[in-house]
Structure formats: structure tokens, C-alpha cells
N, C-alpha and C positions, 0 to 999 in steps of 0.2 A: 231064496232070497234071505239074507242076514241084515239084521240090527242092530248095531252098538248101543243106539239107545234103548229097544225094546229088551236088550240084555241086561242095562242097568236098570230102567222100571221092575223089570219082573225080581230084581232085589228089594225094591220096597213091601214090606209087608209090616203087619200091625204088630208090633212085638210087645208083650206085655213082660215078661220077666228080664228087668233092666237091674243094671247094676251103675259102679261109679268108676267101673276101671276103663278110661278113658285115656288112651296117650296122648288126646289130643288138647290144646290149649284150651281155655274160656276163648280167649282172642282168636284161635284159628276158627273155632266153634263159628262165631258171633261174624265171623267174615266170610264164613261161607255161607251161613245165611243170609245174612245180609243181601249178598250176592246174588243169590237162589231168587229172593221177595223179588229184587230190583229189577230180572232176567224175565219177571212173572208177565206177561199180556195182561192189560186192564183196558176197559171199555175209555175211547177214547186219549187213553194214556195221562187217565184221571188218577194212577197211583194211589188209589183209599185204601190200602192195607198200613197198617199199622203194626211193629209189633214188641213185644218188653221181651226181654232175654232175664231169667229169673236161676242162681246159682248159690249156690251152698245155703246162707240163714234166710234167707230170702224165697230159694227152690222150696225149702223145710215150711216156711211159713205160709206161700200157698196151701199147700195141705192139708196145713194144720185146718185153716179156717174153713177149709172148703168141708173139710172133716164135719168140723162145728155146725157149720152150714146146713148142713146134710143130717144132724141128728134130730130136729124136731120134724123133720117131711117122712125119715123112716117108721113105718108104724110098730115095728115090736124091737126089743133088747136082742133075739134073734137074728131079726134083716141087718138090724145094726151092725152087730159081728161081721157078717158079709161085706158090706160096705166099708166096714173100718179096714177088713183084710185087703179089700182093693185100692181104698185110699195107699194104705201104704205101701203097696205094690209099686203106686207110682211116686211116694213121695223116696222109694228106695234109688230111684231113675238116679241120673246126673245133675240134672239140671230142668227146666220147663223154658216152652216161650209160650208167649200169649199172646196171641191173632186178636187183633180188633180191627174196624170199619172208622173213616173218622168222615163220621154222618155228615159236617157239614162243608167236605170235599162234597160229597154226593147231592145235599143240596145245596149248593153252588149251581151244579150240573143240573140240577131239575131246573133253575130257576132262568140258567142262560143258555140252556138247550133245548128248550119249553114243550117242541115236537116229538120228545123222545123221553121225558120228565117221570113216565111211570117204569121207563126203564131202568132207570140209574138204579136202583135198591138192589133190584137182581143182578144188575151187572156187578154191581159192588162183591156178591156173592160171589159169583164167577170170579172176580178177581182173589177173593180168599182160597178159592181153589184153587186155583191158578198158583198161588204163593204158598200154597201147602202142602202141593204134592211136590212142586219146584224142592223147596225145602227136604221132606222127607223122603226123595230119592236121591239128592244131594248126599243127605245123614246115610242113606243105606250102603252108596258107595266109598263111602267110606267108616261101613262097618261101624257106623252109630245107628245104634237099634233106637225106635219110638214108634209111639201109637198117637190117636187122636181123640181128646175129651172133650163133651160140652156140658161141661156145669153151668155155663152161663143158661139164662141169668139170673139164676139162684145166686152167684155168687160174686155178683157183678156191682157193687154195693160195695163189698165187702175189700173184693178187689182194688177198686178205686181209692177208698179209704188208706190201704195198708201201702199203694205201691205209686202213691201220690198221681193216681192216673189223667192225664186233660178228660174234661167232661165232655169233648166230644165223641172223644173214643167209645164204641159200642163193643164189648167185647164179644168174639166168634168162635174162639176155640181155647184151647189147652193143650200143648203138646210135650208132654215128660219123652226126655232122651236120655240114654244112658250106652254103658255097654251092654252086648246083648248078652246073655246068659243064659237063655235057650231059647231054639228060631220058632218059629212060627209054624203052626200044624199044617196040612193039605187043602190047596184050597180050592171048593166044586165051582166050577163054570156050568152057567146058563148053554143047552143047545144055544149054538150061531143061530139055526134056523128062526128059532122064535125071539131073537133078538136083534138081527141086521135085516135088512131087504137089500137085495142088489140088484137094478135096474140095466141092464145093457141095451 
């Protein structure tokens, strides 16, 4: 048995050394995702993904701050270096988007779905999943390399301030894209056994 789609998942992988050589538009970029989020399953067909498309001074200036961010939580001048080398690793990418929740789609949903009220938060998750992996096997078939970060919400404050964000929006992830510039190492699976059950 074959997969067309299990052949394109298995191209997503977490790519960290990104570059900016992209043939592709900002516009084709921003339409295929789009596309990707909109395609996503959400509990209900509540739609709480949210998400900012972040390019050229703007890609730069996440970074920068999340850089900032990030230097009074690391404890020596040491970890620092580490950190700053990875920051820039991804502010080297193409571009970032930025996953957020918009909490009061979901409580809307607590309030007029009342029997099912402590679910909505998690499903809201699932729906971030749902719209990110949508997304980044999207980008992989078409040979746009990305990985996936959570600074928030360290840096979720800062974020808002800089990128005039609605205050509903709860930010979820960080995802720098770019081209890829080398793939992604070997990756070990879990035994089946100790991870599926099959009941016939």
C-alpha cells in the first residue's frame, strides 16, 4: 500500500539551518498558508487560530527582541553566546509566522456550549496543531525548510507591543522559514509495539 500523503508528511522535518533564497513570493508564501490554517480541522469549526506573517524588518525585529528577551533569564555570558548563536540561526530564516489562539473565540465556546466548556482550551490546541503541521508540510513540499519555537510567553508582551497585536490573541508558537541549507539529520522511532495496540 502507497501514500501520496504519507510521502509528503515524511518531507516535513524540523530544519534548523535556513537561509533567504526563496523563489517563492511573500504573496505565494502568505497564500499558501493561509490555505494550509484554513484546510486545518478545529473543534466545532470554531476557527481560533490566529496567525501574523512576519518579513524582512519586521522577521529581523522579532529576533532581535526575543534576543533581548532572553538575556536576563540566561544565567552566564557563556549560555548567552549559545542562545544568541541560535537566535540567529533563526533570525537568518526568511521570514517567521506567529501562531496565536484568539481566547475569546474559545470563550464564546465555553459560555454557549456549557456541557463541553472545559474542553474548548484543549481543543483550541489541537486546532494550533492541526494548522501547523497543515502549514509546515505545506512549506516542505514545496522545499521551504522551517522548524517550530516557543518563546512565548516570555515574549508575548513584547510581541504585542512591537506588532500592534489584538489583545485577544494568546500567542502559541514561532515558526522561522526559509530555504533550506542543509536537511535535517536521521530520525529514531519508538518500537510500534510500545506505542500502538491493535485490537482485532
Amino acid at each position: 500500500m502507497t501514500s501520496q500523503y504519507l510521502d509528503a508528511v515524511a518531507k516535513r522535518r524540523s530544519i534548523y539551518a535556513l537561509g533567504k533564497n526563496l523563489t517563492q513570493s511573500n504573496s505565494d508564501i502568505v497564500e499558501l498558508a493561509e490555505k494550509a490554517i484554513e484546510l486545518a480541522p478545529s473543534a466545532f469549526n470554531n476557527q481560533t487560530t490566529r496567525a501574523v506573517f512576519l518579513f524582512n524588518e519586521n522577521h529581523d525585529k522579532l529576533w532581535d527582541l526575543t534576543l533581548e528577551r532572553l538575556r536576563p533569564e540566561v544565567p552566564s555570558e557563556e549560555a548567552f553566546k549559545n542562545t544568541q548563536a541560535k537566535i540567529e540561526g533563526f533570525k537568518a530564516a526568511y521570514g517567521t509566522i506567529l501562531y496565536f489562539t484568539d481566547v475569546d473565540i474559545v470563550k464564546s465556546f465555553e459560555e454557549n456550549f456549557t456541557l463541553y466548556a472545559d474542553n474548548f482550551a484543549d481543543w483550541a490546541e489541537q486546532g494550533q496543531g492541526n494548522a501547523q503541521f497543515n502549514v509546515w508540510t505545506a512549506f516542505a513540499n514545496e522545499n521551504i525548510g522551517a522548524n517550530l519555537q516557543h518563546y512565548n510567553p516570555l515574549i508575548d508582551a513584547d510581541v504585542k507591543s512591537a506588532f500592534n497585536i489584538p489583545a485577544s490573541w494568546k500567542l502559541r508558537a514561532e515558526m522561522p522559514f526559509g530555504s533550506i541549507e542543509a536537511g535535517a539529520g536521521d530520525k529514531e522511532y519508538m518500537n510500534r509495539s510500545d506505542r500502538f495496540k491493535v485490537l482485532d
